[in-house]
MDAnalysis code that builds the backbone (N, CA, C; Angstrom):
import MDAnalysis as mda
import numpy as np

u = mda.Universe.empty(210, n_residues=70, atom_resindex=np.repeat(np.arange(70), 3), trajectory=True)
u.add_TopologyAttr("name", ["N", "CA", "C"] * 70)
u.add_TopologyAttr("resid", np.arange(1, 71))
u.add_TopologyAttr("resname", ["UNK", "UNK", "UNK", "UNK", "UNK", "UNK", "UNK", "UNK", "UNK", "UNK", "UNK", "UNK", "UNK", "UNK", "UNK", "UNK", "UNK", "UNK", "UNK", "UNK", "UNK", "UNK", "UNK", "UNK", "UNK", "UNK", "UNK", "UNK", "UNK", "UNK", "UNK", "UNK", "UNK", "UNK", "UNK", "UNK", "UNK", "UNK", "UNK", "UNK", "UNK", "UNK", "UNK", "UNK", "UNK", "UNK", "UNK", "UNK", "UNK", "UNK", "UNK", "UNK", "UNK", "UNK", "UNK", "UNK", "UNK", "UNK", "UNK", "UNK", "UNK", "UNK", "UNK", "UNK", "UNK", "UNK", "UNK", "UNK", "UNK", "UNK"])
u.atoms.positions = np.array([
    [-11.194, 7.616, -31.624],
    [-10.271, 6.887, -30.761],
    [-11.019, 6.432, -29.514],
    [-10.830, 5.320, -28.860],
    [-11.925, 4.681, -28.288],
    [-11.186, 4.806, -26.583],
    [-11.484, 5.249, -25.486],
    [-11.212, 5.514, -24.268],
    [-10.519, 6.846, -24.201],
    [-10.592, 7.785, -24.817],
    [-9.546, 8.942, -25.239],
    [-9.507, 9.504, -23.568],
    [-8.516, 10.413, -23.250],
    [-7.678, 10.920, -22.219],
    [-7.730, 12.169, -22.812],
    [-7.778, 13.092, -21.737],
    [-7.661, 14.687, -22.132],
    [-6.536, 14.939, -22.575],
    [-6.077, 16.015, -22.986],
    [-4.775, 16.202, -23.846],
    [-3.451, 16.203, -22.286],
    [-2.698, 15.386, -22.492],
    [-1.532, 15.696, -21.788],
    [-0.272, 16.208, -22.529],
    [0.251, 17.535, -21.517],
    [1.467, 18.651, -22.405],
    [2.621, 17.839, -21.497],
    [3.698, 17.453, -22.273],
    [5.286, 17.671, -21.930],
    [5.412, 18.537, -21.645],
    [5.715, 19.088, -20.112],
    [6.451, 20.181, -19.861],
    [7.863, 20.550, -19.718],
    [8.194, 18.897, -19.380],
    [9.792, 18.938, -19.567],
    [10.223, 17.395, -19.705],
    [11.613, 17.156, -19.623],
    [11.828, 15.886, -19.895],
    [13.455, 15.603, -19.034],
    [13.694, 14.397, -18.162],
    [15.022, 14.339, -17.563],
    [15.366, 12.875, -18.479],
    [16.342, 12.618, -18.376],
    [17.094, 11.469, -18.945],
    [17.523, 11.010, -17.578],
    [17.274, 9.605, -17.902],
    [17.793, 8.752, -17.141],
    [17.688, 7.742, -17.956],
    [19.419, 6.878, -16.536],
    [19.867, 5.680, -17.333],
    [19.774, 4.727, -16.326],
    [19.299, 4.068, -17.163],
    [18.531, 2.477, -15.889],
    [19.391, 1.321, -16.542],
    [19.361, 0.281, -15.926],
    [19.383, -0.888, -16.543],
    [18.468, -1.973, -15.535],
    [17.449, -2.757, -16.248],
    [16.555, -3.565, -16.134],
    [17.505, -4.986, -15.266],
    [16.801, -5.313, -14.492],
    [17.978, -6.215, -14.121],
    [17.037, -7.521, -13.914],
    [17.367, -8.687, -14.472],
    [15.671, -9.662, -14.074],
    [16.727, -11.137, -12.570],
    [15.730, -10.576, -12.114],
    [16.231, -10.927, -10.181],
    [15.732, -12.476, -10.027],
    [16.139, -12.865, -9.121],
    [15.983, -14.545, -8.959],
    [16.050, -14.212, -7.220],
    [14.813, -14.347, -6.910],
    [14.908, -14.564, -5.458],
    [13.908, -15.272, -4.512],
    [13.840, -14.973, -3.394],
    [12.600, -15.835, -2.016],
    [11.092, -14.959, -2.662],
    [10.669, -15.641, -2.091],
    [8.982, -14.367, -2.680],
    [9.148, -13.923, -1.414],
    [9.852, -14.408, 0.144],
    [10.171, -13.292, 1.190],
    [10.757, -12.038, 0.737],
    [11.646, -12.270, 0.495],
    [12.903, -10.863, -0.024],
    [11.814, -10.312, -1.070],
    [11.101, -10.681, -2.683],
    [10.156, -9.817, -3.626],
    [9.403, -9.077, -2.541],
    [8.956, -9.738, -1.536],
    [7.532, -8.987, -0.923],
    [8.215, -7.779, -0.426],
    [9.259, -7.951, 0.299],
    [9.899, -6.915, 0.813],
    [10.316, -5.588, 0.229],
    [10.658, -5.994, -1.414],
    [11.049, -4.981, -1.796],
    [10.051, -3.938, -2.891],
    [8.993, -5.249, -2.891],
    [7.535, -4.299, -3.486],
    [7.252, -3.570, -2.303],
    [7.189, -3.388, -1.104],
    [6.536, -2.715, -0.033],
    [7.392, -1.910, -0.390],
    [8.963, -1.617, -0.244],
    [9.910, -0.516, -0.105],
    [9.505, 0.282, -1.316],
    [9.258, -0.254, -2.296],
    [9.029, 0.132, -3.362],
    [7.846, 1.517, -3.641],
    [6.855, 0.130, -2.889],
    [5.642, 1.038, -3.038],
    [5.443, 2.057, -1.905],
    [6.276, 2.013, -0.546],
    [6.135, 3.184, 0.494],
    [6.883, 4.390, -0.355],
    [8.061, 4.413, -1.118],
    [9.098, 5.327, -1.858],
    [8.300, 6.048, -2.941],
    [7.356, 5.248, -3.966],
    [6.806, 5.706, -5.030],
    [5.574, 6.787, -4.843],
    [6.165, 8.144, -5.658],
    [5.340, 9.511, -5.846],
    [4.273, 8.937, -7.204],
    [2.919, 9.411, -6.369],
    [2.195, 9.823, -7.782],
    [3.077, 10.055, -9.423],
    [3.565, 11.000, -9.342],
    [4.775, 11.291, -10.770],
    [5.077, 9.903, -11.064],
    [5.627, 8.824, -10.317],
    [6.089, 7.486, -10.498],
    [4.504, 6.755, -11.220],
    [3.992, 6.573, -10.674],
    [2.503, 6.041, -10.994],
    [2.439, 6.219, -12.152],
    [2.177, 7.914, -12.495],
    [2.015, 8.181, -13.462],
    [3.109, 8.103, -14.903],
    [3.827, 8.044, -14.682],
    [4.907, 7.712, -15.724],
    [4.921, 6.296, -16.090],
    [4.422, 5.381, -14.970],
    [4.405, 4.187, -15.670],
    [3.185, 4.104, -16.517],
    [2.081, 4.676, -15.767],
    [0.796, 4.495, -16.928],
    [1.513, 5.168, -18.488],
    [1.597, 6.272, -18.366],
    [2.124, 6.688, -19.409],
    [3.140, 5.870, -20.573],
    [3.920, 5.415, -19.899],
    [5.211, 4.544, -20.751],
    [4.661, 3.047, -21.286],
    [3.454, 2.460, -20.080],
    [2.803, 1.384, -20.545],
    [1.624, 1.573, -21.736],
    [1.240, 3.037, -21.411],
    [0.123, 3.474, -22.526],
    [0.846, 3.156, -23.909],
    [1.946, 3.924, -23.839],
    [2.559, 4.474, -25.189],
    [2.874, 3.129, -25.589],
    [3.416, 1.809, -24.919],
    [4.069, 0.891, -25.548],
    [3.019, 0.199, -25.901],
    [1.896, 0.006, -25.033],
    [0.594, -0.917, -25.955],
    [-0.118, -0.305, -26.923],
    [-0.293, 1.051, -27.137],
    [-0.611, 1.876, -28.186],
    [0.311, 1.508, -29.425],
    [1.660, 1.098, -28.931],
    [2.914, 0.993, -30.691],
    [2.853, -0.754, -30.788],
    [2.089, -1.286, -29.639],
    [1.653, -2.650, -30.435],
    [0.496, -2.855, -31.146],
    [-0.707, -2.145, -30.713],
    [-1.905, -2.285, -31.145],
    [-1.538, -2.011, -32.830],
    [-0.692, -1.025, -32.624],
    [-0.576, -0.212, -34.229],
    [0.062, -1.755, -34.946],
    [1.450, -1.445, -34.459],
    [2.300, -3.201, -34.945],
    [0.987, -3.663, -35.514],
    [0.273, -4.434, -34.295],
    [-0.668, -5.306, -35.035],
    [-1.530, -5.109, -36.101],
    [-1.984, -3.899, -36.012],
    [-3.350, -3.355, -36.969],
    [-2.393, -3.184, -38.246],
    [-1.164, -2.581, -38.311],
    [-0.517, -2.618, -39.722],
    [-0.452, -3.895, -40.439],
    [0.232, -5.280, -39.302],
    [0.968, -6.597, -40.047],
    [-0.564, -7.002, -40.642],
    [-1.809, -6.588, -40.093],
    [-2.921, -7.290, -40.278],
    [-3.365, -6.537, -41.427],
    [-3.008, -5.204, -42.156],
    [-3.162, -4.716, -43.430],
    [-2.553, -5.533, -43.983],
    [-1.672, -6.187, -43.912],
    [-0.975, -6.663, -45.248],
    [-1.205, -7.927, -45.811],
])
């Protein structure tokens, strides 16, 4: 496996319920709320997105490497 990562353990897991909301606004008001964003966001945050972005380009790479077996 090519860039491998040391083993990471689940130690636990919370549920949450989001809904994605796609925004229409000033790039004044975006800038504003990436700063709020990013003064609010814990490491844990960081890291969960790497994680959730890992896992989802990892289940495309696959997608792809399967449709391309066939």
């Amino acid at each position: 496996m090519k860039n491998e990562l040391p083993i990471i353990r689940i130690i636990s897991e919370e549920e949450e319920v989001h809904v994605k909301l796609k925004l229409e606004m000033e790039d004044e008001t975006m800038a504003i709320l990436v700063r709020w964003g990013k003064e609010e966001a814990t490491d844990d945050d960081y890291v969960n997105i790497a994680v959730r972005e890992g896992l989802l380009n990892a289940i495309k790479e696959a997608e792809k490497d399967e449709d391309s077996d066939k």
